[in-house]
C-alpha positions as CSV (number, residue, x, y, z in Angstrom):
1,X,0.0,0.0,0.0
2,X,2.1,2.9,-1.5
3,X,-1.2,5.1,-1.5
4,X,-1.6,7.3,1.4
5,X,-5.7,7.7,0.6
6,X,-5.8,4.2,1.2
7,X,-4.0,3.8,4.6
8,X,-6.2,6.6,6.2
9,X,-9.2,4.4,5.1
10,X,-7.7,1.5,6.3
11,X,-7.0,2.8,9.7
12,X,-10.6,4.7,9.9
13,X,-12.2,1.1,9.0
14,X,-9.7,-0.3,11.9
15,X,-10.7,2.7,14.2
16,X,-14.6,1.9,13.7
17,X,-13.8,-2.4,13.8
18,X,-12.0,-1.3,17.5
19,X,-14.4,0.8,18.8
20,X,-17.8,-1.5,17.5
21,X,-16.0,-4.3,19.2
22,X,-15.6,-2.4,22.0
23,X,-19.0,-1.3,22.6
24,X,-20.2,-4.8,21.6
25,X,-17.9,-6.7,24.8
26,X,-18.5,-4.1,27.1
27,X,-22.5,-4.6,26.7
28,X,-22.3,-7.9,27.9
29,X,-24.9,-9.5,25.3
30,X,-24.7,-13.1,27.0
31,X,-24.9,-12.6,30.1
32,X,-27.4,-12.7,32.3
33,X,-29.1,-9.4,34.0
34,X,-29.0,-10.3,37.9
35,X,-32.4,-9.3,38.6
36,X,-32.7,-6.0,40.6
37,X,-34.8,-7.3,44.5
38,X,-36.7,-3.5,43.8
39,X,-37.9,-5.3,40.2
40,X,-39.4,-8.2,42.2
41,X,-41.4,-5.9,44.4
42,X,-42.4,-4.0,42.1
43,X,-43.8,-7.5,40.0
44,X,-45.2,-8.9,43.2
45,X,-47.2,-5.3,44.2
46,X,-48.6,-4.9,40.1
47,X,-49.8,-8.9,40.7
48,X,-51.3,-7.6,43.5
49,X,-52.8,-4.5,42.3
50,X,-54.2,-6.4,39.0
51,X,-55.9,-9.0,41.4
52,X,-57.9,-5.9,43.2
53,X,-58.7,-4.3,39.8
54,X,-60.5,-7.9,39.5
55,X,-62.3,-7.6,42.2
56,X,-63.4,-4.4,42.2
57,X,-64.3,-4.5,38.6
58,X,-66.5,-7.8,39.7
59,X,-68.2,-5.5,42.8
60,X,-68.9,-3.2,40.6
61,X,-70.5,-4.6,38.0
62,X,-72.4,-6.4,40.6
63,X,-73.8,-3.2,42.0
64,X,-74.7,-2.0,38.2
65,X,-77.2,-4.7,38.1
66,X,-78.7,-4.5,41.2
67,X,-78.9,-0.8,40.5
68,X,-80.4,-1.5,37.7
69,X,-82.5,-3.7,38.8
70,X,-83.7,-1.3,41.4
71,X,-84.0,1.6,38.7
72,X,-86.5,-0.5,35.9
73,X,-88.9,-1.1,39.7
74,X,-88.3,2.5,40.6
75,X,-89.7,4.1,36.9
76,X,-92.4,1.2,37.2
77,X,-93.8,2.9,40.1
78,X,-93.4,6.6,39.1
79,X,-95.2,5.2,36.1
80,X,-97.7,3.9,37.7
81,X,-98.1,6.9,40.1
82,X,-98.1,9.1,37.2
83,X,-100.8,7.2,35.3
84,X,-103.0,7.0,38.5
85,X,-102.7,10.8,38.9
86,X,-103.1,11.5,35.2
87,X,-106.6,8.9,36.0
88,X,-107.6,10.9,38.7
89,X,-107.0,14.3,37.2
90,X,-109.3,13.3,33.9
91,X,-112.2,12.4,36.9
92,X,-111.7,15.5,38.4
93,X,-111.5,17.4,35.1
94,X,-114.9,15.6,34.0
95,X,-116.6,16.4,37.1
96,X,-115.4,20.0,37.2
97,X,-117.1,22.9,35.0
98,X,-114.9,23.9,31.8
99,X,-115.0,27.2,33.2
100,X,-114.4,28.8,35.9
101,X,-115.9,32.4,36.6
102,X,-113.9,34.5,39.0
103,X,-115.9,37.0,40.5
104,X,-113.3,40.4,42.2
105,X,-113.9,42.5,44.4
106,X,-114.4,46.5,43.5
107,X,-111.5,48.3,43.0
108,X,-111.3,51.8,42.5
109,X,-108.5,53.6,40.6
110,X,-107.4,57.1,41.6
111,X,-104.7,57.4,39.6
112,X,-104.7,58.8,36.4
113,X,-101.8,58.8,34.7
């Protein structure tokens, strides 16, 4: 190699070979991670924490129904309320005279502007 353009590529190349190589052995790819104790707790309190997200979500859609349940009864009697006041409103309306004279008492204006 006479050139002098092709040992400065040769020993960039070299440079870049050293340095991937480097990074490559000091990353450790096959070996193992010793697990961190604060990653187990953490695992351990999420397991935890997803169990009671199950049961809540159960209690709660077990009070949706009852409510539910409750609510369908609840408009069943305000219907039925409603329809026997609506009933006794038409009875009273028959019975009642379709109109009403008011009859008030003398009033005298002084005013008169």
């Amino acid at each position: 190699m006479t050139s002098h353009q092709g040992r400065l590529y040769v020993l960039a190349l070299g440079l870049v070979v050293f340095f991937v190589s480097w990074a490559v052995v000091a990353a450790h790819p096959w070996a193992e991670a010793a697990q961190d104790p604060r990653f187990r707790g953490l695992a351990a309190r999420e397991a935890q924490l997803r169990h009671e997200a199950r049961i809540v979500s159960k209690v709660v859609a077990a009070r949706w129904a009852r409510y539910r349940v409750e609510l369908k009864a609840r408009r069943a009697q305000i219907a039925r309320v409603a329809a026997s006041a609506a009933a006794a409103q038409q009875t009273a309306a028959v019975a009642a005279p379709a109109v009403q004279v008011v009859n008030l008492p003398a009033h005298v204006i002084t005013r008169t502007s």
